[in-house]
SEDO-850929 format. One line per field, with one value per atom (N, C-alpha, C, O): atom name; residue number from 1; x negated, y, z negated; residue in one letter. Coordinates in steps of 0.05 Angstrom, whole numbers, plus 5000, padded with zeros to 4 digits. Each point is the difference from the previous one (the first is absolute). Example, Ala and Ser with C-alpha at 12.3 -4.5 7.8 and 13.67 -1.06 7.14 Angstrom:
% residues 2
atome <- (N,CA,C,O,N,CA,C,O)
num <- (1,1,1,1,2,2,2,2)
xx <- (4736,5018,4982,4979,5028,4984,5015,4990)
yy <- (4886,5024,5024,5000,5021,5024,5022,5022)
zz <- (4844,5000,5000,4987,5027,4999,4986,4996)
residu <- (a,a,a,a,s,s,s,s)
END
This chain:
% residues 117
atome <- (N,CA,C,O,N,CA,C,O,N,CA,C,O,N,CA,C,O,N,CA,C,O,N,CA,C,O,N,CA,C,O,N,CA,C,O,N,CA,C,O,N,CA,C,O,N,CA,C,O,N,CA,C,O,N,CA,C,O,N,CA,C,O,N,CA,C,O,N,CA,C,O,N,CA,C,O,N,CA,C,O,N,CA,C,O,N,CA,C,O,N,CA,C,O,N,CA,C,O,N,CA,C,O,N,CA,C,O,N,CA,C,O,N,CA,C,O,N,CA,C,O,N,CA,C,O,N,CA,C,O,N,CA,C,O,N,CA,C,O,N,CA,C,O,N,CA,C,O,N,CA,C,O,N,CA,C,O,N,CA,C,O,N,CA,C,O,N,CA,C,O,N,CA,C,O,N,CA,C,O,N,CA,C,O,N,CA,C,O,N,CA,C,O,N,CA,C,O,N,CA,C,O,N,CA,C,O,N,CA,C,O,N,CA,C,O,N,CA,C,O,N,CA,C,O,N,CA,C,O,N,CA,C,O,N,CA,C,O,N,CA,C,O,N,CA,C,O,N,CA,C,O,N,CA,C,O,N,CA,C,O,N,CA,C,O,N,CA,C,O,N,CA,C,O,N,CA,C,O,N,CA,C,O,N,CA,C,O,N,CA,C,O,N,CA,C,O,N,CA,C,O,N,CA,C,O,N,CA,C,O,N,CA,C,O,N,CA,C,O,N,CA,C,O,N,CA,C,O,N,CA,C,O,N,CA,C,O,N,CA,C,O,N,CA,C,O,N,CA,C,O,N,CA,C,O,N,CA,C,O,N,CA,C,O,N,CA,C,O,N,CA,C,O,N,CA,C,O,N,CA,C,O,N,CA,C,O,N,CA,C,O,N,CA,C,O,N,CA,C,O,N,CA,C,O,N,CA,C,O,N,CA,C,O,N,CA,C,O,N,CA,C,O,N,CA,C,O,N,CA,C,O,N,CA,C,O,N,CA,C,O,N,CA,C,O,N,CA,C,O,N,CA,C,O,N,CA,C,O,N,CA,C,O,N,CA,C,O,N,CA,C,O,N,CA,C,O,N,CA,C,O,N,CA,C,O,N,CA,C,O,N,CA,C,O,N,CA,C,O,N,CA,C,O,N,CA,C,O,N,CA,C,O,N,CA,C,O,N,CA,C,O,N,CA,C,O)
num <- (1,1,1,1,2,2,2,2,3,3,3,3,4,4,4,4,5,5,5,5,6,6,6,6,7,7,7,7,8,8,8,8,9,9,9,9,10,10,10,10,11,11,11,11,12,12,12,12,13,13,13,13,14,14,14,14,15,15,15,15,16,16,16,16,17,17,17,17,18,18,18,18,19,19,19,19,20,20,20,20,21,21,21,21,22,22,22,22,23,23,23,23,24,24,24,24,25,25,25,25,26,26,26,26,27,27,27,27,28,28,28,28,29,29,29,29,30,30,30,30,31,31,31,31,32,32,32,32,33,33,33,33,34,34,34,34,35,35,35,35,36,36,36,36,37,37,37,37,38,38,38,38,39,39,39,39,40,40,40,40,41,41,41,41,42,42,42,42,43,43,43,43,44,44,44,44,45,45,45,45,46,46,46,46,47,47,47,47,48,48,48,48,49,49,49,49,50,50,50,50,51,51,51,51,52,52,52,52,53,53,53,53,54,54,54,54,55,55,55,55,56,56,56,56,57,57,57,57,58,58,58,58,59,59,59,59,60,60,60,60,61,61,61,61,62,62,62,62,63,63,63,63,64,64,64,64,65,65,65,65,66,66,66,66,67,67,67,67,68,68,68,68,69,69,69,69,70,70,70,70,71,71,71,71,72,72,72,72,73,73,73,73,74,74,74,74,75,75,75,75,76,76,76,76,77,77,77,77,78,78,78,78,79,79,79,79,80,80,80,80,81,81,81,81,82,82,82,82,83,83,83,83,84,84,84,84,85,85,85,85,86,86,86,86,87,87,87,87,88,88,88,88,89,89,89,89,90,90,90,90,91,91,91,91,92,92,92,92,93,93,93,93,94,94,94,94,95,95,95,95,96,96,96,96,97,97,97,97,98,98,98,98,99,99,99,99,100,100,100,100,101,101,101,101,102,102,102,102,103,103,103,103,104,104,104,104,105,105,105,105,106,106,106,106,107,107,107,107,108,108,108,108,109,109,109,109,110,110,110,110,111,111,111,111,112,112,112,112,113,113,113,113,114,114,114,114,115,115,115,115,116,116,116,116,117,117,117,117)
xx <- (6133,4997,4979,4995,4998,4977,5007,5018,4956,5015,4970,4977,5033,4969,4995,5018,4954,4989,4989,4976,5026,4986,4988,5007,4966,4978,5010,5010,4984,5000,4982,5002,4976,4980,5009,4980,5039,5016,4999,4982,5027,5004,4972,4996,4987,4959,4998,4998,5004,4986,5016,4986,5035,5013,4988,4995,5000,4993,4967,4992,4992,4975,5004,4993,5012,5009,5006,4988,5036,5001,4988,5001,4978,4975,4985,4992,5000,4973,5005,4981,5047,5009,4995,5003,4988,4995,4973,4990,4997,4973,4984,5013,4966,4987,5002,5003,4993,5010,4968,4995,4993,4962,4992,5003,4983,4993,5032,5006,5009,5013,5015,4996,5024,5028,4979,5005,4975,4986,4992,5014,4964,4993,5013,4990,5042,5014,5019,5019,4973,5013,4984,5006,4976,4988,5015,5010,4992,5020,4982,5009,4973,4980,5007,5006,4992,4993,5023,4998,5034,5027,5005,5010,4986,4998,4986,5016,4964,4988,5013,5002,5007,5011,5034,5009,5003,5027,4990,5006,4970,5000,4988,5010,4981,4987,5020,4997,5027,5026,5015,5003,5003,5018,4989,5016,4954,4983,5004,4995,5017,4997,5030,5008,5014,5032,5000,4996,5009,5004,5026,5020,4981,5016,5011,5019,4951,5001,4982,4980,5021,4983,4991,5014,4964,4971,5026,4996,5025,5015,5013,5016,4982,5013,5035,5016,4988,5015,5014,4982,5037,5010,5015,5018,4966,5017,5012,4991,5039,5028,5000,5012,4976,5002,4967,5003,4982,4981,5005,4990,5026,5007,5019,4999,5012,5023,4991,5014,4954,4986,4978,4991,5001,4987,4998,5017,4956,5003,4996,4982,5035,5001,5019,5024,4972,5006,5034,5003,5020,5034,5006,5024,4968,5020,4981,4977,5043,4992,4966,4978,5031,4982,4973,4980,5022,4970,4998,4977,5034,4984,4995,4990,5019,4989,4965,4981,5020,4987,4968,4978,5028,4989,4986,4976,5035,4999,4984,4976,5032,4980,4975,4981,5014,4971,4994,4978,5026,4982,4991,4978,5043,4989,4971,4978,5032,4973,4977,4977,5026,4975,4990,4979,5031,4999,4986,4983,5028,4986,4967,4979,5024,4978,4975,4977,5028,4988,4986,4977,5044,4988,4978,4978,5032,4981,4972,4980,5023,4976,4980,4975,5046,4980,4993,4982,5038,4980,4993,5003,4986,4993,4992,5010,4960,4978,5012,4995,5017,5014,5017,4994,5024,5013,4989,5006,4968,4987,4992,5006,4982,4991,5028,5000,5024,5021,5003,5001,5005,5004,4984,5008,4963,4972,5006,4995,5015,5006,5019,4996,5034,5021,5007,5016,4968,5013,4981,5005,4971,4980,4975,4980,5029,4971,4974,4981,5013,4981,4984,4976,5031,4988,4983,4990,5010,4973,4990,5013,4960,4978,5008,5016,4983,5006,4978,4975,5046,4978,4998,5000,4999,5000,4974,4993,4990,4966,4980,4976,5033,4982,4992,4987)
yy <- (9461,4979,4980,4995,4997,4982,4970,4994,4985,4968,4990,5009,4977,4978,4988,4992,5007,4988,4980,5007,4958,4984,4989,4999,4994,4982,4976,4995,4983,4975,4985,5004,4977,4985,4998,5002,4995,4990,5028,4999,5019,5022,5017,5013,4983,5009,4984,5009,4970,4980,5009,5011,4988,5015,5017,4996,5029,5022,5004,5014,4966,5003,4983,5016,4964,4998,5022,5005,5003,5026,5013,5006,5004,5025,4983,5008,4968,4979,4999,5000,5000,5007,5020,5001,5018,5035,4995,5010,4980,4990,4988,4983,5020,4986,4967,4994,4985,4979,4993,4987,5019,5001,5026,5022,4974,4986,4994,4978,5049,5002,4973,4988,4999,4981,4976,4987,5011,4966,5006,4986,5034,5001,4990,4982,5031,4983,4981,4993,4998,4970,4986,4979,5016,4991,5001,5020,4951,5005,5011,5009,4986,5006,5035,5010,5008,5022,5013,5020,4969,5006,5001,5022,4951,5002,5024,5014,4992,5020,5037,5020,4967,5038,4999,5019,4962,4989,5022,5023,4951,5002,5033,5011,5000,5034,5016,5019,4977,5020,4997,5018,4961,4985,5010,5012,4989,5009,5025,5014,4996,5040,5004,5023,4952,5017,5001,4977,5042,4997,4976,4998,4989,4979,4973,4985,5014,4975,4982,5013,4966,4986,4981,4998,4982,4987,4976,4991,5004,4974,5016,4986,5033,5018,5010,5007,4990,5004,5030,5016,4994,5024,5000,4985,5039,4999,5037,5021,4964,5015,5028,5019,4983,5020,5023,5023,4968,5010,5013,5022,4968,5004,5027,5017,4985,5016,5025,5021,4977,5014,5017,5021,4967,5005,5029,5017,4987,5022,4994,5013,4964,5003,5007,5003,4999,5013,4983,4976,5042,4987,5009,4995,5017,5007,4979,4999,4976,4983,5012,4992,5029,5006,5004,4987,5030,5004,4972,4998,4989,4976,4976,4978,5034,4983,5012,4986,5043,5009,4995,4989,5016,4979,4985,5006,4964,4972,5008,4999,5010,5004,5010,4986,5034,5014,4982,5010,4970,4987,4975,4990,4999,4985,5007,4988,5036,5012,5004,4997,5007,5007,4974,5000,4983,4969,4984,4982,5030,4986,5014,4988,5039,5004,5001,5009,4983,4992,4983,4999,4981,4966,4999,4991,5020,4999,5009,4987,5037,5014,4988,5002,4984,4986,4973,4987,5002,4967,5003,4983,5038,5010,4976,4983,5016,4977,4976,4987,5009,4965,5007,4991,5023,5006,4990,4986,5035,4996,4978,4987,4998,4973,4980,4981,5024,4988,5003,4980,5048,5005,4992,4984,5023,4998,4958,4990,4994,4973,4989,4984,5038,4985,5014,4991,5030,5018,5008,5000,5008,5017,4982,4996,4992,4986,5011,4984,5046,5021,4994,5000,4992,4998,4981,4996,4988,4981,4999,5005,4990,4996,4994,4981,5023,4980,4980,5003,4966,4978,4991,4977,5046,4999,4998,4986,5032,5011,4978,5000,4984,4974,5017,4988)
zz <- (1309,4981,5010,5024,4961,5010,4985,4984,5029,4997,4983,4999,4995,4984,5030,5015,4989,5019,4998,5004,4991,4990,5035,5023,4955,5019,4991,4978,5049,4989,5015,5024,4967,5011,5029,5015,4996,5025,5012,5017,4982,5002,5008,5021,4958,4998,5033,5023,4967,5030,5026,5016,4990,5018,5017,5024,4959,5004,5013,5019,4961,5011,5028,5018,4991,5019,5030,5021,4967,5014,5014,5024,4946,5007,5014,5022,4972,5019,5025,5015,4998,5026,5012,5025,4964,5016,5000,5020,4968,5001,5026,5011,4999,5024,4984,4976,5053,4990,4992,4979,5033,4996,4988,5011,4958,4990,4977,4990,5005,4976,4996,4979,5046,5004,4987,4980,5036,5003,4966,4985,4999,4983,4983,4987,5008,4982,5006,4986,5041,4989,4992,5012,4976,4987,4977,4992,4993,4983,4962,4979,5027,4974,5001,4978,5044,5004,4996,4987,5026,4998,4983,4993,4981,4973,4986,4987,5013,4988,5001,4986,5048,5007,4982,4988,5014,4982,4975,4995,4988,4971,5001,4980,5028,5013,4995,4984,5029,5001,4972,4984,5013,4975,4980,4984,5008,4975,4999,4980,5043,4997,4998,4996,5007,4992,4974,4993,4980,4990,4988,5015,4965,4991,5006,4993,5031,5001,4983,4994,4998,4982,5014,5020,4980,5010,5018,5023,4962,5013,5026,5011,4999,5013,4998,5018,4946,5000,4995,5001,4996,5003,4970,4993,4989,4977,5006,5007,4982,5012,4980,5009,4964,4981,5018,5008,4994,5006,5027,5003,5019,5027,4997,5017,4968,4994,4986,5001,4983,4981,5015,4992,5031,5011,5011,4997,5019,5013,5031,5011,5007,5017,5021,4993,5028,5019,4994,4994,5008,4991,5027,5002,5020,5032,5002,4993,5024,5022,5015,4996,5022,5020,4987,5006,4977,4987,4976,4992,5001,4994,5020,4997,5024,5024,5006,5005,4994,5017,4966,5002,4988,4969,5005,5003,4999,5009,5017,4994,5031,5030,4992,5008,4977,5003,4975,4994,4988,4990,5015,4997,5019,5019,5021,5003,5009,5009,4977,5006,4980,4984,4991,4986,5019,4984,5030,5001,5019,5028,5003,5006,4987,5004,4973,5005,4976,4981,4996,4992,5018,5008,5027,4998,5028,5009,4996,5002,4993,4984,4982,5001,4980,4976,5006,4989,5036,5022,5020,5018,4986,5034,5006,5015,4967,5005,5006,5021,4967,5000,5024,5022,4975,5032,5032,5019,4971,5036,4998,5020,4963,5007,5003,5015,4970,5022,5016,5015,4996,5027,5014,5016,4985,5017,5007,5022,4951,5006,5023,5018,4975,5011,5034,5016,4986,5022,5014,5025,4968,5017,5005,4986,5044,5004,5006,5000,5006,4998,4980,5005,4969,4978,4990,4978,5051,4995,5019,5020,4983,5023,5023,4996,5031,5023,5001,4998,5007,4997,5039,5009,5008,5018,5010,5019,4964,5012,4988,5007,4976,4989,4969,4983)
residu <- (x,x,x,x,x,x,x,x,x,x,x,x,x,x,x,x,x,x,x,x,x,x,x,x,x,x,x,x,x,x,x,x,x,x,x,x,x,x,x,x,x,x,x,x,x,x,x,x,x,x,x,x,x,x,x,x,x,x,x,x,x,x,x,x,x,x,x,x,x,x,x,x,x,x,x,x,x,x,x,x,x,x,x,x,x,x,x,x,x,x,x,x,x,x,x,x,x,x,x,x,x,x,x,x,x,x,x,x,x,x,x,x,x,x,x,x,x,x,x,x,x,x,x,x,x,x,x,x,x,x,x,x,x,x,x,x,x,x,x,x,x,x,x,x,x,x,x,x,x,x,x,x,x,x,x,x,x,x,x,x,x,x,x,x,x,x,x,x,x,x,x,x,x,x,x,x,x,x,x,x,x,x,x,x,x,x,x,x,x,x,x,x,x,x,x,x,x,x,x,x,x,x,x,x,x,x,x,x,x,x,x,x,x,x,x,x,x,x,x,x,x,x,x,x,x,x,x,x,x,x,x,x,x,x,x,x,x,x,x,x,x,x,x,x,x,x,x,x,x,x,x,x,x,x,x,x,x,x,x,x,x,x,x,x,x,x,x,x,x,x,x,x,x,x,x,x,x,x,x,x,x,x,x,x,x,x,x,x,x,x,x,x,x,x,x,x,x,x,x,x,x,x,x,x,x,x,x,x,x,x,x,x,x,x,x,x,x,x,x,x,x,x,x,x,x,x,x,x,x,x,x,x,x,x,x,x,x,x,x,x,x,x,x,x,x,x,x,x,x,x,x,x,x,x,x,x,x,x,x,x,x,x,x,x,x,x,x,x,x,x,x,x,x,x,x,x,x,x,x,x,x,x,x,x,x,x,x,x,x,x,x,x,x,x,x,x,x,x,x,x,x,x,x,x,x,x,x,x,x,x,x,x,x,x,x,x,x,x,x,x,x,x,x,x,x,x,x,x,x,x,x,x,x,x,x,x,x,x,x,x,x,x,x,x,x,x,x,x,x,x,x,x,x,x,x,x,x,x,x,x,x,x,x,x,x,x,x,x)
END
């Protein structure tokens, strides 16, 4: 027998969480705390569960209508690989903007030495 598996905004964020932890803390962890970027990988996952709507809300006829994953484990494992595909999307599509954060906040390599004049 199987169960309705509901997502809940609380639940989405949780999770990516989670996955951001198996993650190197450089660049993936730092990348999204950034909270502009966290936001985006959020609204990333959320846009791809079916039946959620823009307020992140969960409509209960549609959840039930659905075609997702009703065992726990595989709508975990769901959730997870859109998280990954949502981490690596984002980086992908801000590399640019990325390194020049990073290259700002972390890597002093990335500018001249003002040692030689």
């Amino acid at each position: 027998m199987y169960t309705v598996v509901r997502f809940t905004p609380k639940s989405v964020v949780g999770e990516i969480q989670k996955v951001l932890d198996t993650y190197a803390y450089n660049p993936y962890q730092k990348v999204f705390a950034v909270p502009d970027l966290r936001q985006e990988l959020i609204d990333y996952v959320v846009n791809r569960i079916p039946c959620f709507d823009s307020d992140y809300k969960l409509d209960s006829v549609c959840a039930i209508n659905s075609k997702l994953p009703r065992n726990p484990l595989e709508a975990q494992l769901y959730l997870q690989n859109l998280i990954h595909q949502g981490i690596h999307a984002i980086m992908q599509e801000k590399s640019e903007w990325i390194s020049l954060l990073l290259c700002d906040t972390i890597q002093p390599g990335c500018e001249p030495s003002h040692w030689f004049g």
